[in-house]
N, C-alpha and C positions, 0 to 999 in steps of 0.2 A: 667173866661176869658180863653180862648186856646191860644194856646201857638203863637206868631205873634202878634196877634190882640193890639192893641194899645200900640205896644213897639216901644221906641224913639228910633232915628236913633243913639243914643249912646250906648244905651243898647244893641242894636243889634252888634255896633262895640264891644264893650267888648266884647259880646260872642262870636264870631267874631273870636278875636285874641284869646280867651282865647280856644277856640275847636281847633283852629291851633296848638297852642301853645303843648298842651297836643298829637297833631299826629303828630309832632316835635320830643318831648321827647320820643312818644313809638317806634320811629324810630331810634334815637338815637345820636339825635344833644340837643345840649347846647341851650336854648332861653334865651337873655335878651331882657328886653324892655325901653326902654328910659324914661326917667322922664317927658320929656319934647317932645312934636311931633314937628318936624321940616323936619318933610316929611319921616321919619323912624319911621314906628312902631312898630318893630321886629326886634333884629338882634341875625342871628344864628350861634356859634361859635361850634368852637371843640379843644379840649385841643391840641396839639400835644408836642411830645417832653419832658423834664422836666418842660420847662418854657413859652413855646412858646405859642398864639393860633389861629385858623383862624377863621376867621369871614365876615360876608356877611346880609347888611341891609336889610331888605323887607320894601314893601311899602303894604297895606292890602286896599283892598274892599270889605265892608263885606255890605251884603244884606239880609233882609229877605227873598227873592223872590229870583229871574231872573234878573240881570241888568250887562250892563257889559259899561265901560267910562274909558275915556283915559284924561290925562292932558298934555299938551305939556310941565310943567313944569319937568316933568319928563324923557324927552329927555337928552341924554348923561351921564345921571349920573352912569348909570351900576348898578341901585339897579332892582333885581329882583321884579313884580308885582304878587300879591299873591289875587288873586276874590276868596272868599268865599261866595256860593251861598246858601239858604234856612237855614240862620243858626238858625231858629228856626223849622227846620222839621227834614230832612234828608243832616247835611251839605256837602259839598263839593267844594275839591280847584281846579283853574286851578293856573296853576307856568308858566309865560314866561316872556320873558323880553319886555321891550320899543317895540324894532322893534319888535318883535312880536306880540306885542298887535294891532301896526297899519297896519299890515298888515291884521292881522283877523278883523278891523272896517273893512278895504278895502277904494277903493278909493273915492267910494260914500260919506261915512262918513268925508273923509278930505277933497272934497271939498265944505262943506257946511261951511254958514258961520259962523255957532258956531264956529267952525274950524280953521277958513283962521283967524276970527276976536279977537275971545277968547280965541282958544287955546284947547278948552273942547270940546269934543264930547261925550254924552249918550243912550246908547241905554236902554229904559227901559220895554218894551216887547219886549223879546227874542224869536225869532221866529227860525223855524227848520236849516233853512240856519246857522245862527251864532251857533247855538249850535253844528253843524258840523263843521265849523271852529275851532270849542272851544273845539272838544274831544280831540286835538293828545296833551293836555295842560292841562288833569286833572288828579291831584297825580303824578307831573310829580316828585317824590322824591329823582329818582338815577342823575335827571340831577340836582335836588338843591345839590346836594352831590358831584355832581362832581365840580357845580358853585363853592360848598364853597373849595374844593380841590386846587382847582386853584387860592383861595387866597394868599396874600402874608403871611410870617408866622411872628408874633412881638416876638421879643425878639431872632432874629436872628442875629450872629454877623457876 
């Protein structure tokens, strides 16, 4: 079997997070990951202080391919969105947030009625158009560093 060819779309999230996960740490942020998914599947912290730490959830789309989809469930929450693409070839992330995922669908994409009625939109052949929207959002790692910066800090009195 080569590598892709009949892996579940679980399998593929595992690798997924777990290929993130590791250029996370070679970067030099803290990854945990929740026991339970409840719309966070990553969250990435940094010690600071003696006691303190900041932390920052990710939400992950992990693909074997090309595919990029938005949920409107995930409006306002402020958790970064993290597309991992080809995670069985040569992977790669793009990092942006909410509004910026719908503004790379564009407005085509939000007024269809997946959209207007369900809330989802997918695109799943990724054509030259979207993947130029999609460069100025791949490895973006000094703005995940700056997002997690700008957290609040626990254990501050």
């Amino acid at each position: 079997m080569t590598a892709g060819s009949n892996i579940s779309s679980a399998t593929v999230e595992v690798a997924g997070r777990n290929w993130l996960t590791a250029q996370l740490l070679m970067r030099g942020f803290e990854v945990a990951t929740p026991v339970v998914d409840r719309g966070v599947d990553l969250i990435v912290f940094k010690e600071v202080g003696e006691q303190g730490i900041r932390a920052l959830p990710l939400q992950l789309k992990c693909s074997s391919g090309e595919s990029f989809s938005l949920d409107r469930k995930y409006e306002g929450r402020g958790i970064p969105l993290a597309y991992v693409w080809n995670v069985t070839s040569a992977p790669v992330v793009f990092l942006m947030t909410y509004e910026e995922a719908l503004v790379v669908l564009g407005a085509k994409a939000t007024a269809t009625n997946s959209w207007s009625a369900g809330g989802k939109y997918a695109v799943t052949r990724v054509g030259a158009d979207l993947r130029q929207r999609l460069q100025p959002f791949e490895g973006r790692w000094d703005w995940l560093a700056e997002r997690l910066a700008a957290q609040p800090e626990s254990g501050a009195s």
